[in-house]
C-alpha positions as CSV (number, residue, x, y, z in Angstrom):
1,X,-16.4,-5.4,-60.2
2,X,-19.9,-5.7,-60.7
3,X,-23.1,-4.7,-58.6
4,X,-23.8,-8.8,-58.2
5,X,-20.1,-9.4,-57.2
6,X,-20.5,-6.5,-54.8
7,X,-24.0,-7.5,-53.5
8,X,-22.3,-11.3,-52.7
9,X,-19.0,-9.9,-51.1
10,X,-21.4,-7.7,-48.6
11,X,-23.7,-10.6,-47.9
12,X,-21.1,-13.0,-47.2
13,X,-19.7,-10.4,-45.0
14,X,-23.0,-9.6,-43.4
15,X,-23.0,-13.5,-42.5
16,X,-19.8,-14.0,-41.0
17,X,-19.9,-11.1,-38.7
18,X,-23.4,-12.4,-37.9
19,X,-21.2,-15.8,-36.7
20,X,-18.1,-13.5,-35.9
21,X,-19.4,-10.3,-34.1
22,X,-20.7,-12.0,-31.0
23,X,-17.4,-14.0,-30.5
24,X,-15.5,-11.0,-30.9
25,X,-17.8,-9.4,-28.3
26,X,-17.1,-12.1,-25.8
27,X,-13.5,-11.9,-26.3
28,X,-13.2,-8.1,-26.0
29,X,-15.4,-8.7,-22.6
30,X,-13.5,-11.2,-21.2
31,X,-11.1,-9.2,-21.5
32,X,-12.4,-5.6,-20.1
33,X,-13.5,-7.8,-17.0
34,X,-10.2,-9.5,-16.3
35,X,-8.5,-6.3,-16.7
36,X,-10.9,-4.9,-14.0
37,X,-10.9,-7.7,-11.9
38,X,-6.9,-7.3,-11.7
39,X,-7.1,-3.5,-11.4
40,X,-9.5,-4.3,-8.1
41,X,-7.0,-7.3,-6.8
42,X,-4.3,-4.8,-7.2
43,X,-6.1,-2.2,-5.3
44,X,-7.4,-4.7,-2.8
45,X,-3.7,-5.7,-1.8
46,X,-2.8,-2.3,-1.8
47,X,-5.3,-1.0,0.7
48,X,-4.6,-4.2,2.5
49,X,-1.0,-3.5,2.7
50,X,-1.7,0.1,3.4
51,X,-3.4,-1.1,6.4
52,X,-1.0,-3.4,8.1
53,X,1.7,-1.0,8.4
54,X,-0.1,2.1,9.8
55,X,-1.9,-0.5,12.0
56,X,1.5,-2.2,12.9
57,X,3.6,1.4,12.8
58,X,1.4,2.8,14.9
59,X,1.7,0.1,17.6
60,X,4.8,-0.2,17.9
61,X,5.6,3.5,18.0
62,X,3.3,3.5,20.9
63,X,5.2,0.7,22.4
64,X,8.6,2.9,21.9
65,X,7.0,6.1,23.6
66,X,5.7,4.3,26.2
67,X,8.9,3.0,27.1
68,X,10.7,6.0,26.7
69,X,8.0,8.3,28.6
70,X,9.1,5.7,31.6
71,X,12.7,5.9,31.1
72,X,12.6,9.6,31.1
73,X,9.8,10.2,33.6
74,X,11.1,11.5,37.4
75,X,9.8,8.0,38.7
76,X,11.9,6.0,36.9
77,X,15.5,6.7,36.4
78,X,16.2,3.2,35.1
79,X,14.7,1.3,32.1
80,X,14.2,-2.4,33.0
81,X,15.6,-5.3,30.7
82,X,12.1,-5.8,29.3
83,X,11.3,-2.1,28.8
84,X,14.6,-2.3,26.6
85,X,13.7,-5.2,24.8
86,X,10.0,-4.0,24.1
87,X,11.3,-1.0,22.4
88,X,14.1,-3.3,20.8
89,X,10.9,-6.0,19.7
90,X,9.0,-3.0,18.6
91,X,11.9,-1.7,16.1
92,X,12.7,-4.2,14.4
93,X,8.9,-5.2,14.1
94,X,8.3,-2.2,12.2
95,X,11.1,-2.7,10.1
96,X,9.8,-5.7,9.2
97,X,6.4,-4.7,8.4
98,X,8.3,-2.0,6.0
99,X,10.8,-4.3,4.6
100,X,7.5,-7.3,3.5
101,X,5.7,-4.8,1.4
102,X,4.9,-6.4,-2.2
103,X,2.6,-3.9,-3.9
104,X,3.3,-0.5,-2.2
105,X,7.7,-1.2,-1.9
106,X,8.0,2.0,-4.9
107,X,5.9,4.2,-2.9
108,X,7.6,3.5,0.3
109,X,11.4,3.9,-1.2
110,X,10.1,7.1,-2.9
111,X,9.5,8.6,0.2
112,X,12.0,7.0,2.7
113,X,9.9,5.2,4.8
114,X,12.3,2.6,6.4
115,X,15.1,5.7,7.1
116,X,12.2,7.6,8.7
117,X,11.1,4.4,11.2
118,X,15.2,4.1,11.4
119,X,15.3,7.6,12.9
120,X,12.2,7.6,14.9
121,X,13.5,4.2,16.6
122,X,16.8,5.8,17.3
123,X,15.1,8.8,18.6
124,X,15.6,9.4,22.9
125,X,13.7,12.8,23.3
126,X,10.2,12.3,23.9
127,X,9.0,15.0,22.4
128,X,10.7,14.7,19.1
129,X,10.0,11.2,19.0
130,X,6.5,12.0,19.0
131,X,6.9,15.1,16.2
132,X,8.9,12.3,13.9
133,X,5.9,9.9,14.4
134,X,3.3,12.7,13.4
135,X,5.6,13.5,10.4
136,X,5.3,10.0,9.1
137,X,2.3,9.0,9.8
138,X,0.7,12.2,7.7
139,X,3.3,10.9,5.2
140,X,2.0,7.2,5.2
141,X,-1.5,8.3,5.3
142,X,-1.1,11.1,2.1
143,X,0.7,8.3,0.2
144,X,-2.5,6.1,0.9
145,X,-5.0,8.5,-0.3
146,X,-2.4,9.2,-3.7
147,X,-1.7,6.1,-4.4
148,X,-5.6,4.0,-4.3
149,X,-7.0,7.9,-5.1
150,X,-8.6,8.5,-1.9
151,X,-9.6,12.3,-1.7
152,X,-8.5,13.9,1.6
């Protein structure tokens, strides 16, 4: 090849990245920023879903012990129809706010989540109700901070 057949090649090339390049660099952007934008959507509904079901777990559990501080307390010996079917409500609403999780379901089956809220439910001792809750909840809230890398 010679210098002038060189000299036109790198021209020509100079040219059409001139035209090219800044396509290309809107393309490669476009894509960097939906890829970010998704990575933030994911993390969003993560955190979101996080939320619900410490918010929801927690209330319910509450519901549960308070039920079952009454049924065991000296001033009640009985537990009234609507007592039971508080704590019955409260169950199976936390089961449900386990069972609807999209974007954190692996998490949650990797550390047992719905047989630990099974076993705290069926729980009657107080006091061991209370040590199951403490055990998941610092479960739920380590597997918060892991998963959207929260330090903690």
């Amino acid at each position: 090849m010679s210098v002038h057949t060189l000299e036109t090649i790198g021209s020509l090339l100079g040219k059409a990245w001139a035209v090219l390049g800044p396509l290309v660099g809107v393309v490669i952007g476009a894509w960097l920023s939906r890829s970010w934008q998704r990575k933030q959507w994911e993390l969003d509904s993560k955190k979101a879903e996080y939320r619900e079901l410490i918010s929801t777990l927690s209330e319910n559990y509450h519901t549960i012990l308070t039920n079952r501080a009454i049924k065991f307390s000296q001033q009640a010996s009985l537990v009234s129809g609507s007592e039971m079917r508080e704590t019955m409500d409260a169950g199976v609403a936390g089961l449900r706010v386990i069972e609807d999780r999209i974007f954190i379901d692996i998490q949650m089956r990797k550390k047992s989540i719905y047989q630990m809220w099974s076993d705290l439910v069926g729980e009657m001792d107080v006091g061991e109700l209370h040590n199951r809750w403490q055990a998941m909840h610092h479960v739920l809230i380590k597997m918060a901070h892991e998963d959207l890398g929260i330090e903690g």
